[in-house]
C-alpha positions in Angstrom: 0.0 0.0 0.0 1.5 3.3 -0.9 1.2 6.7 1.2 -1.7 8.0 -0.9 -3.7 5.3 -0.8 -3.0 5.3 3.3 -4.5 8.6 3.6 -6.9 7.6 1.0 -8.1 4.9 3.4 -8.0 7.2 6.5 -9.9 10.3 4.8 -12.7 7.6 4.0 -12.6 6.6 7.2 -13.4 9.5 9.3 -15.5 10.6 5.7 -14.1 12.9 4.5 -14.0 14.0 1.1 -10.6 15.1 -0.6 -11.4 18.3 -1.5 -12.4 19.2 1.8 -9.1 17.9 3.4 -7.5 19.6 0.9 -9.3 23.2 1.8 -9.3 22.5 5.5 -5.3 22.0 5.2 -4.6 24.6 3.3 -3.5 22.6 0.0 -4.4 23.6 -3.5 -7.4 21.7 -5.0 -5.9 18.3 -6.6 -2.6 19.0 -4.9 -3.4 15.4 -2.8 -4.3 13.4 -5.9 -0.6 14.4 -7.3 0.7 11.9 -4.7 0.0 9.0 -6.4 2.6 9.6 -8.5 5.1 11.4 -6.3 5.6 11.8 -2.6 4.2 14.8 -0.5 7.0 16.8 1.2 7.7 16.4 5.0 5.9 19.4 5.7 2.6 18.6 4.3 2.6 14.9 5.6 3.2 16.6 8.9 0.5 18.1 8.6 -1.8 14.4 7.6 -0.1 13.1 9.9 -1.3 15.4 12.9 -5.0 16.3 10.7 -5.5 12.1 11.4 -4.0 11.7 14.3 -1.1 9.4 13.3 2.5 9.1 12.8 4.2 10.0 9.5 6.0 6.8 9.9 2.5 4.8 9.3 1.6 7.3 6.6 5.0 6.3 5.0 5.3 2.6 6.0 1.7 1.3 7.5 3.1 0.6 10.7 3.0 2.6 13.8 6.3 3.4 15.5 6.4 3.1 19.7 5.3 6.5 20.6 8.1 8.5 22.4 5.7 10.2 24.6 4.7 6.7 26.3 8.1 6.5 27.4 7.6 8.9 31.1 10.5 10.6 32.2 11.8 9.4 36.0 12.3 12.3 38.7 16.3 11.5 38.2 15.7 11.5 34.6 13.9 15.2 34.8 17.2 16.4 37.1 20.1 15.3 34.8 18.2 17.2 32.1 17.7 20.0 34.4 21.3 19.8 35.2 22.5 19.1 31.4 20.6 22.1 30.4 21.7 24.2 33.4 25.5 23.7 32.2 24.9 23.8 28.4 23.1 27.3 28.9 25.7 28.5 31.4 28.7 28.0 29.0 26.6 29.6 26.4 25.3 32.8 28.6 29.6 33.3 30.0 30.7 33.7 26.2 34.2 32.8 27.0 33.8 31.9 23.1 32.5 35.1 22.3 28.9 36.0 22.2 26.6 33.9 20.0 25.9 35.0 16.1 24.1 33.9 13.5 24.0 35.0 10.2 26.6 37.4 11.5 24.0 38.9 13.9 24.4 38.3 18.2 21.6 36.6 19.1 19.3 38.4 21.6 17.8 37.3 24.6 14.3 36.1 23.2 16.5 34.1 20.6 18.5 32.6 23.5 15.5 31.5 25.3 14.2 29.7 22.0 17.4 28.0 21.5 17.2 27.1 25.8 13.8 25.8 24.9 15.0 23.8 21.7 17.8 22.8 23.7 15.9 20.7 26.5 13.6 19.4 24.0 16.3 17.8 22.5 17.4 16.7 25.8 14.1 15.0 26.7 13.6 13.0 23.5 17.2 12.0 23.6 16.7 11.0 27.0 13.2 8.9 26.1 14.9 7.2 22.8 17.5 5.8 24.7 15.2 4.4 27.1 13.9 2.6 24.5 17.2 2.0 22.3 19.5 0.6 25.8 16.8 -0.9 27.8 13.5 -1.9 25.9 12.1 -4.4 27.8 11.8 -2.3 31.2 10.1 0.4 29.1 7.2 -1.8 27.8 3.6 -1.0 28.7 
């Protein structure tokens, strides 16, 4: 079964017809019906994927992936990220490196606070794959 014909099966489903996924996605009319002969890009099977309530590893391959977010985070867990976070942010706030740019502009404070924010994100999931990757069968529900 290919992509398309997965969210074929899904916008049947819940009935829906294409056009209307289409509109209430924000796709151009027929844009959906182009996918059976090329694939959507990762943005707009993001958005499927989240429209359906599923991964875009089923829309791609028909079977679900173990949802990170199953995986809980211990108290320990939450502290070493805490502590993780606390150091990566600190050497990043003290500059000895110089102050941080991009595109040849110093990041400002909101910008830091994103990057903190993208930062322990990273962190967390990190933390929950490995979980999962080093010790599976103690992480099974």
């Amino acid at each position: 079964m290919t992509t398309f014909e997965r969210i074929e099966n899904l916008r049947k489903s819940k009935g829906i017809s294409q056009g209307k996924l289409e509109k209430e996605l924000g796709f151009s009319n027929g844009s959906i019906s182009k996918w059976k002969n090329s694939m959507p890009t990762s943005e707009r099977l993001q958005k499927v994927a989240d429209y359906f309530g599923v991964t875009t590893s089923y829309l791609l391959t028909g079977m679900e992936e173990q949802q990170r977010s199953e995986i809980s985070l211990t108290v320990r867990d939450e502290r070493d990220i805490a502590k993780d976070l606390d150091r990566i942010m600190g050497e990043i706030k003290k500059g000895d490196d110089g102050p941080l740019y991009y595109n040849g502009v110093e990041i400002d404070d909101a910008s830091i606070n994103l990057l903190q924010n993208a930062i322990e994100y990273a962190l967390r999931e990190t933390k929950k794959e490995n979980k999962v990757k080093y010790n599976p069968r103690k992480n099974q529900k």
